[in-house]
C-alpha positions as CSV (number, residue, x, y, z in Angstrom):
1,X,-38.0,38.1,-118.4
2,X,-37.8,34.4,-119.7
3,X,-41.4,33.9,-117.8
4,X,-43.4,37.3,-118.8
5,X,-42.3,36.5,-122.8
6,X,-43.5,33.2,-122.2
7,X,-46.9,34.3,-121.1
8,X,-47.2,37.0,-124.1
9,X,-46.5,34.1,-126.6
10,X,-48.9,31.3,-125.5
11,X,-51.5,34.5,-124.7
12,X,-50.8,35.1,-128.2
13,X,-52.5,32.1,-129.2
14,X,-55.7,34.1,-128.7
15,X,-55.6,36.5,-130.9
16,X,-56.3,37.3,-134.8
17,X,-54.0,37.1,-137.7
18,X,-54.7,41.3,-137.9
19,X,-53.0,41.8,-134.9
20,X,-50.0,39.0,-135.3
21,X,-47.5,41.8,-135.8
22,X,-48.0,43.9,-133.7
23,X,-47.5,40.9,-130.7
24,X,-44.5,39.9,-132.9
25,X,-43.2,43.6,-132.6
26,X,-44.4,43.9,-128.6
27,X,-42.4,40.7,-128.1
28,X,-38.9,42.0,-129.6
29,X,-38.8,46.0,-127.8
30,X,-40.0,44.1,-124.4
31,X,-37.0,42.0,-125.1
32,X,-35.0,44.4,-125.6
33,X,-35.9,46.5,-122.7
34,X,-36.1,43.6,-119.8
35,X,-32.5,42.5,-121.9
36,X,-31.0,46.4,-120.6
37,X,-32.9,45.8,-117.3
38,X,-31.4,42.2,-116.7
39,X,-28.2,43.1,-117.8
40,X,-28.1,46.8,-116.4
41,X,-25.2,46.5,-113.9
42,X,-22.2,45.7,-115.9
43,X,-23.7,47.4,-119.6
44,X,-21.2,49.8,-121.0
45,X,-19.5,51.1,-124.7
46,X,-20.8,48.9,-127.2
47,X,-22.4,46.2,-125.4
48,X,-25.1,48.2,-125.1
49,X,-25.5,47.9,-128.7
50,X,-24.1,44.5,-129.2
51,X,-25.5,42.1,-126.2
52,X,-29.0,43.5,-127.1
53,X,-28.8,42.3,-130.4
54,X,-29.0,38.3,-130.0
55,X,-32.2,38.4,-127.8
56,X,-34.2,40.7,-130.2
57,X,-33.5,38.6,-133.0
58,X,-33.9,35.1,-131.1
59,X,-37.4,36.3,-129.9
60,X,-38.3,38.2,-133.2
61,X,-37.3,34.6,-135.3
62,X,-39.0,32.7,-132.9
63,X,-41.9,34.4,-132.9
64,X,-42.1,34.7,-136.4
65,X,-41.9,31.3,-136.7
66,X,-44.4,30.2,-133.8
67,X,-47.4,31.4,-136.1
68,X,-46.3,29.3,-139.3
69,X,-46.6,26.4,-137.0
70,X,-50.4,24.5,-137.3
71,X,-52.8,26.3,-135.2
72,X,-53.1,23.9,-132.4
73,X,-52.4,24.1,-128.6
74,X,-50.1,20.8,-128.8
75,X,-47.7,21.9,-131.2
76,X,-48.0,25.9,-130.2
77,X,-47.4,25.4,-125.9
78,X,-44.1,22.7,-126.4
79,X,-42.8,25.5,-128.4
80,X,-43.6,28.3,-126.0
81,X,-42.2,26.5,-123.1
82,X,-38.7,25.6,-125.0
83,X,-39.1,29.1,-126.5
84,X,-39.1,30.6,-122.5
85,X,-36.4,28.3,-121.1
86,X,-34.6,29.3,-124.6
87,X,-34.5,32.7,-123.1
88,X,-33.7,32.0,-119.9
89,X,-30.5,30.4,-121.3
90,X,-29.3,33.2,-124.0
91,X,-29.8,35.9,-120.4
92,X,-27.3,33.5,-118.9
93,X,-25.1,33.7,-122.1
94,X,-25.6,37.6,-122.9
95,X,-24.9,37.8,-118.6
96,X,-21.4,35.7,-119.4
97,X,-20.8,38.1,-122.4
98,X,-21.5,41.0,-120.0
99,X,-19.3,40.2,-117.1
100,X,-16.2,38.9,-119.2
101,X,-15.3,41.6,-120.9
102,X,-14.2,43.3,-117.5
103,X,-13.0,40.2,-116.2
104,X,-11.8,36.6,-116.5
105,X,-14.6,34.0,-116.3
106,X,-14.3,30.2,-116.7
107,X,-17.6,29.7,-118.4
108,X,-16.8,31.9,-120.9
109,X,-16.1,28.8,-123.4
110,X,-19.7,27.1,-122.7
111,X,-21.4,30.6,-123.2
112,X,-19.7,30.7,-126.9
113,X,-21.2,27.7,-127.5
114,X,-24.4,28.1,-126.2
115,X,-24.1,31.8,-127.9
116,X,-23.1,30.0,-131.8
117,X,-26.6,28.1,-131.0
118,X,-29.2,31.0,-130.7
119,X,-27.2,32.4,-133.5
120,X,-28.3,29.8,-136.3
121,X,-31.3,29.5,-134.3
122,X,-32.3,32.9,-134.8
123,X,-31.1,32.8,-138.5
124,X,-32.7,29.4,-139.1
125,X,-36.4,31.1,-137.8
126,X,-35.2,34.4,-139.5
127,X,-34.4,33.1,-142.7
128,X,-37.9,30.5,-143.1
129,X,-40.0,33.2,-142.7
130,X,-38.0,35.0,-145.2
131,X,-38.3,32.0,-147.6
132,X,-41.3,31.5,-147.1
133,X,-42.4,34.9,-148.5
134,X,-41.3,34.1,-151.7
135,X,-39.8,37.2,-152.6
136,X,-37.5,38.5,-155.5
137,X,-34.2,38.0,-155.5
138,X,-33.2,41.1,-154.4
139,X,-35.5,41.2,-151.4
140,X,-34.3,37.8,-150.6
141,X,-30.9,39.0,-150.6
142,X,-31.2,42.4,-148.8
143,X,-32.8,40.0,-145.9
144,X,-30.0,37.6,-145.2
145,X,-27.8,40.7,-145.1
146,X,-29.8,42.0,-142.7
147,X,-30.3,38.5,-140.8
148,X,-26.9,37.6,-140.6
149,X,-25.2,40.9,-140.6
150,X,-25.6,41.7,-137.0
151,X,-25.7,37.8,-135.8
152,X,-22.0,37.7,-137.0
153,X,-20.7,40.8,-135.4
154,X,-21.9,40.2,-132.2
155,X,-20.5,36.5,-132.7
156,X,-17.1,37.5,-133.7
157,X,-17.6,40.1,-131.0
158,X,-17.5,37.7,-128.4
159,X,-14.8,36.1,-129.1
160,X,-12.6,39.5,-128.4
161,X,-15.1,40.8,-125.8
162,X,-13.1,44.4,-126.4
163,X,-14.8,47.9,-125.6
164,X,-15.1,48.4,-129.6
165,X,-15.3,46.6,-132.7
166,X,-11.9,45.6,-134.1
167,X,-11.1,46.1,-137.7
168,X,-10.4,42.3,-137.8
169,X,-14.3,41.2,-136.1
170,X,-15.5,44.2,-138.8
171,X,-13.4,42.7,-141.9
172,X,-14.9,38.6,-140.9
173,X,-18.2,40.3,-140.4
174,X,-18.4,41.9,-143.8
175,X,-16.9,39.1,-145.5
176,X,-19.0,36.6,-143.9
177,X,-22.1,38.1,-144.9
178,X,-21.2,38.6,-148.3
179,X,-20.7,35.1,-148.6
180,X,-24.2,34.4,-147.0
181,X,-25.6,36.6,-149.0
182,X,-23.9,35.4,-152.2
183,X,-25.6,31.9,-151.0
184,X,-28.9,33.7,-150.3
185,X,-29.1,34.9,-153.9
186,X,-28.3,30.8,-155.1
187,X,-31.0,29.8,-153.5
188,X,-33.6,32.4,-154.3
189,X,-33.7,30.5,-157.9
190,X,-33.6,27.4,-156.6
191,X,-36.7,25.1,-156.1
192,X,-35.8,25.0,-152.6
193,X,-38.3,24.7,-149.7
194,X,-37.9,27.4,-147.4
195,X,-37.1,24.7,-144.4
196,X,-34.0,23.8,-146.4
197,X,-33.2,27.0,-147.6
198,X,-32.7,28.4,-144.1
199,X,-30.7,25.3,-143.0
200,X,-28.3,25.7,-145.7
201,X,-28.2,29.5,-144.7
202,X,-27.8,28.5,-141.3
203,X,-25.0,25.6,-141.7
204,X,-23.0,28.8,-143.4
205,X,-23.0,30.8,-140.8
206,X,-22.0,27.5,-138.3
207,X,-19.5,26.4,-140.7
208,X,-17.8,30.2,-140.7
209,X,-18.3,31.2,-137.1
210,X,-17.0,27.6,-135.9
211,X,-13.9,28.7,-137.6
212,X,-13.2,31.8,-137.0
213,X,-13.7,30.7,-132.9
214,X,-10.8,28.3,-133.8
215,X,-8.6,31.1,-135.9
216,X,-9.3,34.1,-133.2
217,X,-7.9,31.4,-130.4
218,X,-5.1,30.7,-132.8
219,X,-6.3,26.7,-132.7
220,X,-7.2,26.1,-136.5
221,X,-5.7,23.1,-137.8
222,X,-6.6,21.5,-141.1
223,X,-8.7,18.5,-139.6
224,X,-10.9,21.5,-137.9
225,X,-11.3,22.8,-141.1
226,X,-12.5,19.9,-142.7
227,X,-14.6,18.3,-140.3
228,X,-16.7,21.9,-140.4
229,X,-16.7,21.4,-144.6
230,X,-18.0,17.9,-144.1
231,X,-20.3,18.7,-142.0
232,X,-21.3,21.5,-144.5
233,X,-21.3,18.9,-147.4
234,X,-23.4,16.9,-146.0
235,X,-26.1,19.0,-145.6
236,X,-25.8,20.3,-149.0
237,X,-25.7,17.3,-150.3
238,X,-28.8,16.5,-148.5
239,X,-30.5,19.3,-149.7
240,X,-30.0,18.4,-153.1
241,X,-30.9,15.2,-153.0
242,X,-34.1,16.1,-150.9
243,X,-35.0,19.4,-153.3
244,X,-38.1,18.9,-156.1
245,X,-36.3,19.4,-159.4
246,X,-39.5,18.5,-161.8
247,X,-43.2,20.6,-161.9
């Protein structure tokens, strides 16, 4: 899987802006179908809805975001190679996901890790492109709901690994995105460049599904919670400082 999307990408080099989406959009369903074929054995309930959801979104930001960068073979192939082993790694994650919700498996604390990553990667790619539009307000908001919407459920998903959504991973997921999206509207009037908008939008979702890890394993202390908000400061703060105020 990791190696055929690999090949699509850099092939992808090749051809015309006309037909960018359309490689964007081949990229995502084969993801989604070699993700049901890699995963088949242990796919059941809702994971078949859930663990498909990370890898679409993964290879849909990334390749999004693979034609913003300069048209040039030594920026484009790093980023397809890192993109493919990127792959391989969220397979070994979603294949984690997949096998411990029938049954106890030590790696399961890496894979959440590893899992939290491709999440703000995905809404880091996601959320540039959608920056980078330029778009109203409301379009910019109706984006980040649909960016970070799914990203959080399957997040807080695996941190239960149950045969169904629980009202509590539904109730964080709906509260989470309104907070994202709240932020997403913020930023569509600022004079933010779309690099820093989607790290802002990204350190959210860190700061809130580093958390809520802590709170679903009954672990959150006050120094957890303000080591996350410092983090999350920082960046802000950065973001300010770095963000063009005048004409």
């Amino acid at each position: 899987m990791a190696i055929f999307l690999t090949v699509v990408m850099i092939a992808a080099q090749t051809v015309g802006e006309d037909y960018r989406y359309q490689v964007i959009g081949f990229l995502t369903i084969s993801a989604v179908l070699l993700s049901v074929f890699a995963l088949w054995g242990e796919l059941s309930g809702i994971k078949y809805f859930l663990l498909l959801l990370l890898p679409a979104y993964f290879v849909a930001g990334a390749s999004l975001f693979y034609f913003l960068l300069p048209v040039r073979w030594l920026t484009r192939l790093p980023f397809a190679v890192i993109f493919g082993i990127s792959v391989y790694l969220l397979m070994l994650t979603s294949n984690i996901y997949n096998v411990a919700a029938i049954r106890t498996i030590a790696l399961l604390r890496a894979a959440h890790a590893v899992g939290l990553l491709f999440s703000l990667l995905s809404t880091y790619f996601l959320a540039n492109v959608l920056f980078s539009l330029h778009l109203p307000f409301y379009f910019v908001v109706l984006g980040i709901i649909l960016i970070v919407l799914p990203l959080y459920a399957v997040g807080l998903w695996s941190y239960e690994l149950e045969d169904f959504i629980s009202r509590k991973v539904a109730l964080y997921t709906a509260i989470f995105t309104i907070v994202t999206a709240q932020l997403g509207l913020v930023l569509a009037f600022w004079p933010v460049v779309p690099t820093a908008g989607a790290l802002a939008i990204a350190t959210v979702m860190y700061v809130l599904l580093g958390l809520s890890q802590f709170d679903f394993e009954d672990r959150l202390k006050p120094r957890i919670i303000w080591e996350h908000l410092g983090i999350a400061l920082l960046v802000f703060l950065t973001i300010i400082v770095t963000t063009r105020w005048g004409g």
